[in-house]
Phi, psi and omega in degrees: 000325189272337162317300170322270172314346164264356169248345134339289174302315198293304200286350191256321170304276189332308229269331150344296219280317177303333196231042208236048163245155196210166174198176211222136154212163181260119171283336164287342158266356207025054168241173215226165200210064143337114154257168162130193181223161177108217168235125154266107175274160184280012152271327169297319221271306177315298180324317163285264221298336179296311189266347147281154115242347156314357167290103205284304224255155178227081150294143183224102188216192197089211161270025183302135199256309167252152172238098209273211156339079212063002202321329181253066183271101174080045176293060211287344172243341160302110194281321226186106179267093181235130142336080187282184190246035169293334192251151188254336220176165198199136160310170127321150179024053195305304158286104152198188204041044189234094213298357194268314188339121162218026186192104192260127174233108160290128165303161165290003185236052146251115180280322181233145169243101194250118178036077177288316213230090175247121201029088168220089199268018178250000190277118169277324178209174202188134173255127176285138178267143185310356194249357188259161196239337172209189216202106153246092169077108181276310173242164162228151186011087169199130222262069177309110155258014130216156200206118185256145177246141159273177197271006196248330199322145163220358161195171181239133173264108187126196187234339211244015186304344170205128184214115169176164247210326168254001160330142183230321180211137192241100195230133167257113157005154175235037166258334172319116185257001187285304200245102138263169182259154182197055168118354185119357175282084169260129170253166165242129207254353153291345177267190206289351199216143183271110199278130182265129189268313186213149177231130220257085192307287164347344185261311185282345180230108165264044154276000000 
């Protein structure tokens, strides 16, 4: 019985623990706050925003670890996404449908990005931060017109590892040994063959 009852108490801490997210907002910014420890999922994020919905600025601070799944699904006035560096990682489509968006901010201690970005046709331009290393799909239907590479990337998974259709400018760290930009052109200068990764579509349609 007391096995019981101590494994009771245990499975009710975790489950505490999991839901240990709290948000704070400022109304002179109409910006919004996450705290807690754990993954912020998109019912806390729903959960704010129903009762924000005026929320432009979005911070994810505290010990938040993660970001899980859709957590930022149909975000519809939120502008500005910033990452404290408490965070590492992100579910799928951590960000997507969110029509306002035009400012994603990654920590420097976030490592990999797999279908990050989904349809948010207002986001233009985005930095990979030097600490992430690999890249399965950065976006989807988000119209990039500029894109900065860190110097650690060292690979993309897929024909779609960076993907947009209006890129205009591309610059890689130049410490990066993987990836250079050339003419519109990013390559990767380590395999046996020189790979054209992306093609800066925008020079030939700029519509």
């Amino acid at each position: 019985m007391n096995r019981y009852i101590v494994f009771i108490l245990f499975f009710c801490f975790l489950q505490a623990k999991a839901e240990a997210i709290s948000f704070n907002y400022d109304s002179k910014r109409d910006s919004l706050t996450f705290i807690g420890e754990g993954t912020l999922e998109q019912k806390h994020v729903k959960q704010a925003l129903a009762k924000y919905p005026r929320t432009k600025i979005v911070y994810v601070g505290g010990n938040i670890s993660t970001v899980g799944y859709e957590a930022f699904n149909g975000c519809n006035n939120v502008e500005t996404i910033i990452f404290s560096s408490s965070v590492w990682g992100s579910g799928y489509c951590a960000i997507r449908n969110c029509k306002k968006l035009s400012k994603v901010v990654l920590p420097e201690n976030y490592k990999t990005i797999a279908c990050f970005l989904v349809d948010c046709p207002n986001l233009e331009s985005f930095v990979i931060p030097d600490s992430v290393i690999g890249i399965k799909e950065l976006s989807s239907d988000c119209p990039f017109r500029k894109l900065h590479i860190g110097q650690n990337l060292v690979h993309t998974v897929g024909d779609y590892g960076i993907s947009s259709n209006r890129l205009s400018s591309i610059t890689v760290s130049p410490g990066n040994k993987r990836f250079f930009s050339q003419d519109g052109v990013l390559f990767h200068m380590q395999e046996t063959r020189t790979v054209i990764l992306f093609v800066i579509r925008a020079l030939l349609d700029p519509s």
